[in-house]
C-alpha positions in Angstrom: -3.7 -18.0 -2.1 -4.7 -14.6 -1.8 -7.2 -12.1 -3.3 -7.0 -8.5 -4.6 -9.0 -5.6 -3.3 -10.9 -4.4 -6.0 -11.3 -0.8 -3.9 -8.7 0.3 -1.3 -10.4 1.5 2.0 -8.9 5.2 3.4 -9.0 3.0 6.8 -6.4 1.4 6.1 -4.6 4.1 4.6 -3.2 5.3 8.2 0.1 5.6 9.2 1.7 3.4 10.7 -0.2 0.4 9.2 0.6 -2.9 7.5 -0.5 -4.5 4.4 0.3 -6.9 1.9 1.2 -5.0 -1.3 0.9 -6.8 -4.7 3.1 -4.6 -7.4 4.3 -6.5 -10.7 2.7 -9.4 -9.0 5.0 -9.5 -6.3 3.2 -9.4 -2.7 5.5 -7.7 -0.1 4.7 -6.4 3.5 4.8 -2.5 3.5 4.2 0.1 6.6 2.5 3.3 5.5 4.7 5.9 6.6 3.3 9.5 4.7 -0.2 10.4 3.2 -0.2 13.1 0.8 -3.1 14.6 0.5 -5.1 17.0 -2.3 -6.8 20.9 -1.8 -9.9 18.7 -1.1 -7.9 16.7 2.2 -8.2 13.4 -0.4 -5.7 10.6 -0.3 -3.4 11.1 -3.6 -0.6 8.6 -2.5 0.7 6.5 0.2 4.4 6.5 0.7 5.4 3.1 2.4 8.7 1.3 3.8 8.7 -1.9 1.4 10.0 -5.0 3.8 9.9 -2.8 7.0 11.7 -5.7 8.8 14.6 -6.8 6.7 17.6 -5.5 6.2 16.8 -4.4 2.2 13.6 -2.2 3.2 13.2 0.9 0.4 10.8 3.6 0.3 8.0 3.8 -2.5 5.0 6.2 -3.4 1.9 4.2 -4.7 -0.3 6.9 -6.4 -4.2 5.5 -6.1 -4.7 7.0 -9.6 -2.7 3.4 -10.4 -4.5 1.3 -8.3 -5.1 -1.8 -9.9 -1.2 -1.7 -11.0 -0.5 -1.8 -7.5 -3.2 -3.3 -4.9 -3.7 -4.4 -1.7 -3.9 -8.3 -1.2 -5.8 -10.3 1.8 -4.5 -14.2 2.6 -6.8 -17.2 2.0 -6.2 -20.6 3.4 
């Protein structure tokens, strides 16, 4: 089971780090590999590797103005 952030924290917006992804309510592993940032220096979208580690992994730009189409996801047992 697993729960939807209702805010995304800019800590774990850092390249280089993992997170569970939930898009079209599919929940897939992504790597943060670009921040692009505003005049301001604040986060306007996060360009990820989607499946880092399989042989299929694609590049997407999740835009936080449509968070809550995409968000990130934390496991419960």
């Amino acid at each position: 089971m697993y729960q939807k952030l209702l805010t995304v924290n800019t800590l774990l917006l850092k390249i280089g780090n993992r997170v569970m992804i939930d898009f079209e309510d599919e929940v897939n592993l992504v790597e943060i590999i670009e921040v692009s940032l505003d005049d301001e220096d604040d986060v306007v979208a996060i360009g990820v590797m989607v499946d880092p580690d399989k042989e299929h992994a694609y590049f997407a730009e999740l835009y936080l103005e449509d968070y809550g189409n995409w968000s990130v996801v934390i496991f419960h047992e």
